[in-house]
N, C-alpha and C positions, 0 to 999 in steps of 0.2 A: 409793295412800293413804299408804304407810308414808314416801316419798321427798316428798310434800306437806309433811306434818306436820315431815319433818326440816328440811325451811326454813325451818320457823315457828318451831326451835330455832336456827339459827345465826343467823337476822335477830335472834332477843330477844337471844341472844350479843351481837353489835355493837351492839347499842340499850345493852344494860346495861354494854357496853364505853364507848360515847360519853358516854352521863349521868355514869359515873362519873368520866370526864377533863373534862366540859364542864358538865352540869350547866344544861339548857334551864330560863329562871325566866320565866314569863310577868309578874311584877313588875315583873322588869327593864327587859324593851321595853316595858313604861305607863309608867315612870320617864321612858325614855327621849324617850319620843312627844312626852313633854311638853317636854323638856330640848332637843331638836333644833328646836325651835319659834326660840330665841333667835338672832338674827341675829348676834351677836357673838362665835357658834364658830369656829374659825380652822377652818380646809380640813380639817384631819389631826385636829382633832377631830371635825366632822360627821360627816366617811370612820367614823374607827370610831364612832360613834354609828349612825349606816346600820348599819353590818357588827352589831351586836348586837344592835338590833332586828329585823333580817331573820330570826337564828340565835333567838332568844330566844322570838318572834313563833310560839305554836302554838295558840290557839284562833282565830285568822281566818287560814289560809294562804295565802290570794290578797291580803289586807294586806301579809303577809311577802313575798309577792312585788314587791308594789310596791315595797316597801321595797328590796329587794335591786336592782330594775332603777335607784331614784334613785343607789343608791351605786355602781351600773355607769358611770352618764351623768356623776355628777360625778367619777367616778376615771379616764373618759376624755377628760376633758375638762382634768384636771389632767396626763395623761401616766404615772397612778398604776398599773403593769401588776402589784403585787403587790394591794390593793384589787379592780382589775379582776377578778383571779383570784377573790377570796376572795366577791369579788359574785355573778358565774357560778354559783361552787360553791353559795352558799347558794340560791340562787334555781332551781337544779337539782334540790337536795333535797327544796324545797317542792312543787316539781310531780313528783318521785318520789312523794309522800307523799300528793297528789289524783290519781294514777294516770295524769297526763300525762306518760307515757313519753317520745313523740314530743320534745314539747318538752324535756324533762328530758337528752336523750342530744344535742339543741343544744347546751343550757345547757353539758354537761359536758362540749364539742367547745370550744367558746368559752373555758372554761376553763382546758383546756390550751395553748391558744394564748397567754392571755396568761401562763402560769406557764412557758413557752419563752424568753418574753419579758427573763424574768428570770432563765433557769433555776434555776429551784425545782422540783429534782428529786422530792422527797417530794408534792411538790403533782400534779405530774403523774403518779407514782402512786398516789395518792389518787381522783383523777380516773379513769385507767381502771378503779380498783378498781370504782368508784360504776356506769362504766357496764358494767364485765362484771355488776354485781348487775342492772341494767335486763335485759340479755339473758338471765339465769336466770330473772327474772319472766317473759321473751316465750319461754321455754323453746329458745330459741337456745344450744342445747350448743355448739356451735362459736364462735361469737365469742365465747361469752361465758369461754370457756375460753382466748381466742386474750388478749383484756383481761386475763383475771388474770394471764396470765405476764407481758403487758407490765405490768403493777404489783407483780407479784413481782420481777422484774429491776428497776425502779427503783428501788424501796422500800428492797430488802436493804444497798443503797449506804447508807443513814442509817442511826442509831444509834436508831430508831425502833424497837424488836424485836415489842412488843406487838402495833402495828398490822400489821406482815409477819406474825405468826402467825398472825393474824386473814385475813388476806387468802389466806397458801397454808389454811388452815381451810376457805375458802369454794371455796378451787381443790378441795380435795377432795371437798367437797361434791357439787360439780358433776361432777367425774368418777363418784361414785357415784351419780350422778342417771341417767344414762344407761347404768350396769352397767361400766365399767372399775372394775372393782376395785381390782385390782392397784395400778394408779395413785392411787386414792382412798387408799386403804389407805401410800402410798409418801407423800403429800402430810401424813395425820394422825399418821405417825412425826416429819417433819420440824415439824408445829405442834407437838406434844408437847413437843418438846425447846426449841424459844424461848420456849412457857410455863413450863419449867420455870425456863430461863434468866434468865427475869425473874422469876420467883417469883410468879405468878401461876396460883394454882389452879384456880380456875373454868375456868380455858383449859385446863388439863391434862383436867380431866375429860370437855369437851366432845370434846378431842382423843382422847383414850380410849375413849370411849364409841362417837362416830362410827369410829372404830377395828376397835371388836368390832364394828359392823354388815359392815365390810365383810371382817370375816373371816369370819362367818357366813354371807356370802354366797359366800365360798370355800369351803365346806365345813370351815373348822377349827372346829368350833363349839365345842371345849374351852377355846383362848385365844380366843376372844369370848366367850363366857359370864366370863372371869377380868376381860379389858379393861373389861368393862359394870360386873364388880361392885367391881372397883375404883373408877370413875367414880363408880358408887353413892354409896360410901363417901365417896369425896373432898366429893361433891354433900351428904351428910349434913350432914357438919361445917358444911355453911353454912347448911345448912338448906332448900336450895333442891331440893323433892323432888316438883315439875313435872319438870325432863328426869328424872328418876328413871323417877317415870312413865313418859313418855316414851318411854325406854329399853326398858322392860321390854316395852310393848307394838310396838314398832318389834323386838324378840325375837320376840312371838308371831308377826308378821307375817310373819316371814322363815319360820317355820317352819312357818307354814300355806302359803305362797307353793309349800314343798316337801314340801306333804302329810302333813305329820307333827302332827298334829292335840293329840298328847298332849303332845307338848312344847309347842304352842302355847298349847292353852289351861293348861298350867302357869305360863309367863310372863305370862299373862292374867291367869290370880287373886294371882297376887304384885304384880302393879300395882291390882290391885281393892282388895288388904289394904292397901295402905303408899297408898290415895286413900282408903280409909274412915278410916284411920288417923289420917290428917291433912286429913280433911274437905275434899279438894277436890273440889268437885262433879264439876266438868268431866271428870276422870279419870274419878270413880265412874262416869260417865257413857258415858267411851270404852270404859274396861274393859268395862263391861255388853252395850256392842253390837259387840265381840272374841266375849265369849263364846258370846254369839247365835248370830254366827257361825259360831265352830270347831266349837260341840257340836250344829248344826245339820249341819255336815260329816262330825261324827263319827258321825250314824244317832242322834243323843240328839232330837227334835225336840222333846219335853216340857220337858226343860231348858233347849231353846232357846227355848221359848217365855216360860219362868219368866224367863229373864234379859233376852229382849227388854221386857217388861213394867218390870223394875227399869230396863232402859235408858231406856222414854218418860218415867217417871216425874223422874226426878234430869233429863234434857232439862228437863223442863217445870220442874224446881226451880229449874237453871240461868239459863232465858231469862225468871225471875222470873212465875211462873203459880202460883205458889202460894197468892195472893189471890184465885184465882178458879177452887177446888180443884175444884166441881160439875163444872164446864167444861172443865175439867184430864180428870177421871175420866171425863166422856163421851168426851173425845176418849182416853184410855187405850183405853178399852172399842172404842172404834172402830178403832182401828190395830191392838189386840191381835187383832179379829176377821179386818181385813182378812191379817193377817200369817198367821191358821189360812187362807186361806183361801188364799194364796199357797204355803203347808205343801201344803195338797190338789192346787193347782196343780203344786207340783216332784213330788209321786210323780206324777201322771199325766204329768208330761214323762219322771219316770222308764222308765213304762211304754211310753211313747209312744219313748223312746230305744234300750230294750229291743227293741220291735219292729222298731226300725231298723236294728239289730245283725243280728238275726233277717235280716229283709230284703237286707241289705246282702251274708250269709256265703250265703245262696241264690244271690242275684247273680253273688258269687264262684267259686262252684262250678258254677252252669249259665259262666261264662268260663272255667271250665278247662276243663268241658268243649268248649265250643266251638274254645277254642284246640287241648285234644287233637285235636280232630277235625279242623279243619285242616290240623295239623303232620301227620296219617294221612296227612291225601290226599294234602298236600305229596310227602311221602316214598315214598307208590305212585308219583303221576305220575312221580317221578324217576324211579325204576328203570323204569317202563314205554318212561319216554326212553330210557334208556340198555340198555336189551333191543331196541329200534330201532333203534338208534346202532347195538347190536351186530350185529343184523341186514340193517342196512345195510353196511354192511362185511363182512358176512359173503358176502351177495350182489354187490359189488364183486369180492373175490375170486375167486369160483367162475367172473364174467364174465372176469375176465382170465385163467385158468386154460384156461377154453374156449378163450379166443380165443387161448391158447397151442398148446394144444394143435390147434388148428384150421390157428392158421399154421404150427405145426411138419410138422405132417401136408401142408398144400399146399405148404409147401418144397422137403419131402423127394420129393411127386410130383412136382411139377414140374421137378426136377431131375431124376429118373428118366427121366420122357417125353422131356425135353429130347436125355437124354443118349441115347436108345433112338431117337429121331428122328434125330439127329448119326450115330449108329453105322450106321445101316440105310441114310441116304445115301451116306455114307462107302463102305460095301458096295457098294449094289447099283448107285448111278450112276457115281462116280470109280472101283470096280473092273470094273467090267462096259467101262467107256470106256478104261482101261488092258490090259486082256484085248484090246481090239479093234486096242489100236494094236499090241500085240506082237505079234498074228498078222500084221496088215498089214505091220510090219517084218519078220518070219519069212518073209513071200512073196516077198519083195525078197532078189536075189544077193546075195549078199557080194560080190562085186565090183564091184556094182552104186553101193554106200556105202560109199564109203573108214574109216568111224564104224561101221558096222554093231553090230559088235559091243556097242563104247562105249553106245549108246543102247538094245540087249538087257537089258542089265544094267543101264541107267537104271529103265528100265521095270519090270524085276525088281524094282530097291529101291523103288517106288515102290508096287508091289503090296504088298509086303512091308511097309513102313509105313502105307498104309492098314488093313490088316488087322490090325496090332498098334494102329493109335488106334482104328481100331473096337471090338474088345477089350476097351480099357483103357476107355472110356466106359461100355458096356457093368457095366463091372464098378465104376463110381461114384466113380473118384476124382477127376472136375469136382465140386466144389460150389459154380457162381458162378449160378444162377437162384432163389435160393430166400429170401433177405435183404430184397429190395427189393418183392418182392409181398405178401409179410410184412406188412410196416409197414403199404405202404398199407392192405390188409385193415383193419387196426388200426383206422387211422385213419376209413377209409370206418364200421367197425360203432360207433365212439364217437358220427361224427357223428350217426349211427342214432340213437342213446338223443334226441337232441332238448337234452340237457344244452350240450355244447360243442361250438364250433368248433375245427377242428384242418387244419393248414396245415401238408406236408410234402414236404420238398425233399431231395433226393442230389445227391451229384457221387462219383461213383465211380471214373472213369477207365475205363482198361483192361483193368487188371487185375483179376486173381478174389481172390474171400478164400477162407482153408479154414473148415471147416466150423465149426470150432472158434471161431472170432473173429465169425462169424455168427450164431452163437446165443447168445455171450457180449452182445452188441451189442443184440440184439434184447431179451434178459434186462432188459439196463441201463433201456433206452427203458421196457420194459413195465415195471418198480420205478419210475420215474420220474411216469409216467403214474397209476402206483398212486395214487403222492402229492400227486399234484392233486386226484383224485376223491375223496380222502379228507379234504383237509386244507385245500386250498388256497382251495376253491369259486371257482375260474375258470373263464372261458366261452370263452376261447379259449387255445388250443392251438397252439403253433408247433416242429415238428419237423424238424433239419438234421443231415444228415450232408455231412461234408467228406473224403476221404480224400489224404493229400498221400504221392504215392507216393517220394519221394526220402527222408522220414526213415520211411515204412513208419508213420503213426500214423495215425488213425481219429479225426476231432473230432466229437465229437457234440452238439449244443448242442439242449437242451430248456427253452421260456421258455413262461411263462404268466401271465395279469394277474387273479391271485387278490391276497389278504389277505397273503401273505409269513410271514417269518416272523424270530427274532429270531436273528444268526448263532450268539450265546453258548450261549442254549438249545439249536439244533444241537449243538453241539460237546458238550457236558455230558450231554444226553440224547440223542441219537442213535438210540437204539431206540424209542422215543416217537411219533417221526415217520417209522419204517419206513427209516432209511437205513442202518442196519446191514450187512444183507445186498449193499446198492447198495455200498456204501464199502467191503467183500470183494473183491469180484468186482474192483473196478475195481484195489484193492490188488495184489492176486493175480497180476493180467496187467503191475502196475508200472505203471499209468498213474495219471493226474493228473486230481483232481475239483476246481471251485474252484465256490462259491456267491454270488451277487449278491442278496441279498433283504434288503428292511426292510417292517416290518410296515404292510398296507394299500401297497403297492407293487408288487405282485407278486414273482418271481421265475426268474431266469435261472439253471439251471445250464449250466457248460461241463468234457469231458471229453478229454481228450487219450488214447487207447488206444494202446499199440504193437500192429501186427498182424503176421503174414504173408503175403506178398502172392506168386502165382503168376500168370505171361504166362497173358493167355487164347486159349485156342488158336485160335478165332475169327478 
């Protein structure tokens, strides 16, 4: 409402701008009507004889247009492109003025075409001046914002001031139509000043005034209230105490828009006093239904309804009902009733809004709860995972523990039996079979065998050395059977679970390992293997031992076609994914770990061990 009405200030602005520089006489085009009849006008007289009946031309508008279209055909028909222009424009206006836009933003397309023609720079910003005001009527912010600057930028080139103030005036306008303040506010400093430049009042006030609105709408309401009443003031002296009005009420508006009721309706009755004052109805009129308003907002509904009443009535004074006052006071009496009745209407939507409140904060509270309850379960099932997780892992471990302790156990027998089997033949066949050959040589002369003796004493060390390897077996210093049935165990009780496959390969050679590098190896495999079941979720399994006995190192290569992992993370967290103790051990003995994995890839480790290696006696 308040941004409506300020358009109907700045159009009267430019209407009481034009009259005053032009001065439309409808005398003049009858004068004329008759005077363009005479066949004996030279060219350049008919031309402006058109051109002032078209302008002049304001109780038949579709005449003026006629008018305006013969002075187009005979000024192009002459070659005439200043006329042309001046045809366009007037025949533009005429159908701004009957609400043919459409046509009216041709006319003033045509227009500038032929004021190009001649470059008549003032002309062509005139021209987009006219059609940014068509686009503020089609409420087109943007073009019509886009026209004022290009009529601002032409215009300022002339010695023109009045008409440039007037036009950045309307640019502000329209920037405060759509809420840029700032800019509204930027554009009526700069009109301000070319009114003042030209001494031109009325323009300063309007600049002013529109001024304070959009301070007010910045919140500075102390210089808007100063800019409005100096406006005021300025508007007194002339006597012109419509935008006064105006003003005051385009105050209220702003200040009901931000709920502040008491300041509203105080600028309300100060436009109510200064329109009873000076008896304009129309005001006494708007005032009336402001107040209605604000003091219906403010919980006054009595008052509101006291002043809706003064509002129909000064209505009906205005639209000339006063002759027919019976019919005036029934229809009073009727709107007054309907309006108590729209009064009963807003409390029950009060109540009705009330309950909705109501309704809405139960709403709210049964969704907190429900989201509480939620985020509950949420948060148990997690831990419930992760007490699983734990106990999955918990029972991974105890299985490889077992299965440690299981192969440790069938290592260590089995290299016991081995060795206890080794020692009891050693004994009881190769000594029993050396016993037999010394007595058989014992029965034989010495003269008999030139060697005799030589082969006595072979025999002897030969007793003598079985009995010491026997011995030494005996007492458990082979440890080469007990590494490689290990593993497979391993691997055989993994396949068991039905989880993974697992594929395991040796090359050992000949030689033994000690006992020490055998169970550091077996360690390494079983940490490794850890780390699949736990981390990796692969299904197959590939286990290699390589031992290359000329640099004495031990290659262990453990691959699987799990998920992988990222090597950085590795490196940084380490104990995260249980390689800590792995990347020890392998430290420790000086050997060499290198990782091949990207995530969703699987992963290959490969281990280079130093060992040491003993002939096996076998």
């Amino acid at each position: 409402m308040l941004q409506s009405t300020h358009k109907l200030v700045i159009a009267c602005l430019l209407l009481i701008f034009a009259q005053s520089l032009s001065g439309q006489n409808q005398s003049i085009a009858d004068s004329l009507k008759v005077a363009i009849k005479n066949k004996k006008l030279s060219v350049s007289e008919r031309l402006e004889a058109l051109r002032n009946i078209s302008f002049h031309e304001v109780q038949n508008l579709e005449l003026a247009i006629d008018y305006a279209n013969q002075l187009i055909a005979l000024a192009e028909s002459q070659g005439n492109s200043r006329y042309c222009y001046r045809g366009y424009l007037q025949k533009g206006n005429k159908q701004r003025s009957l609400g043919d836009l459409d046509e009216a933003l041709k006319s003033y397309l045509s227009a500038i075409e032929c004021a190009k023609k001649i470059n008549y720079v003032t002309g062509i910003g005139t021209c987009y001046s006219s059609i940014a005001d068509i686009y503020t009527l089609l409420e087109n912010h943007q073009n019509a914002i886009h026209y004022y600057h290009m009529a601002i930028d032409l215009i300022k080139t002339d010695a023109d001031t009045i008409t440039l103030a007037s036009v950045i005036l309307n640019t502000g306008d329209e920037y405060l139509t759509y809420g840029a303040y700032d800019s509204a506010l930027h554009y009526f400093e700069q009109a301000k000043l070319l009114f003042e430049l030209s001494r031109y009042p009325t323009g300063v006030a309007y600049a002013k005034g529109n001024a304070g609105m959009a301070l007010a709408y910045l919140g500075n309401h102390e210089q808007a209230e100063q800019n409005i009443e100096e406006a005021i003031i300025i508007l007194q002296a002339s006597s012109d105490y419509y935008p006064i009005c105006f003003y005051l009420l385009a105050m209220a508006d702003i200040y009901g828009d931000k709920e502040d009721y008491a300041s509203a309706i105080k600028y309300a009755k100060k436009s109510l006093s200064l329109a009873l004052e000076t008896k304009l109805k129309q005001q006494i009129s708007d005032a009336h239904e402001k107040l209605s308003h604000f003091t219906e907002q403010s919980g006054d509904p009595v008052l509101a309804l006291a002043h809706y009443r003064s509002f129909i009535q000064y209505r009906d004074s205005v639209t000339n009902l006063a002759t027919v006052q019976n019919i005036a006071d029934l229809r009073t009496d009727y709107e007054v009733s309907l309006r108590e009745k729209e009064i009963d209407l807003l409390e029950k939507d009060r109540m009705l809004n009330r309950a909705y409140i109501a309704t809405a904060v139960v709403l709210l509270i049964l969704s907190l709860v429900v989201l509480l309850y939620f985020r509950q379960r949420f948060e148990t099932e997690k831990i419930i995972s992760q007490a699983e997780r734990k106990q999955h892992d918990h029972r991974i471990k105890d299985l490889l523990n077992q299965q440690e302790s299981k192969a440790l156990h069938a290592m260590i027998s089995g290299q016991e039996n081995e060795r206890k089997r080794i020692a009891e033949e050693l004994h009881n066949h190769f000594g029993s079979l050396l016993a037999t050959i010394k007595v058989n040589i014992n029965g034989i002369p010495e003269h008999a065998i030139s060697n005799h003796q030589t082969l006595t004493q072979l025999v002897d060390k030969a007793c003598t050395d079985i009995r010491s390897l026997s011995h030494a077996l005996n007492m458990g210093i082979s440890d080469n059977f007990g590494l490689i049935p290990a593993l497979k165990e391993l691997s055989t009780h993994l396949e068991q679970s039905g989880d993974v496959e697992v594929e395991f390969s040796a090359s050992m050679g000949d030689e033994a390992l000690d006992s020490s590098s055998e169970i550091t190896i077996y360690r390494i495999i079983q940490e490794l293997v850890s780390n699949i079941l736990k981390h990796a979720g692969a299904s197959n399994i590939a286990i290699s031992l390589t031992c290359y006995t000329d640099e004495q190192i031990m290659n262990i290569m453990v691959q699987d076609d799990g998920k992988g992992f990222d090597l950085d993370a590795v490196t940084q967290h380490a104990n995260g994914m249980g390689l800590t103790s792995l990347m020890s051990m392998v430290a420790d003995r000086g050997g060499d770990i290198q990782f091949d994995s990207h995530p969703s890839s699987g992963t290959t480790v490969t281990i280079d061990l130093p060992i040491q290696l003993t002939t096996n006696l076998l």
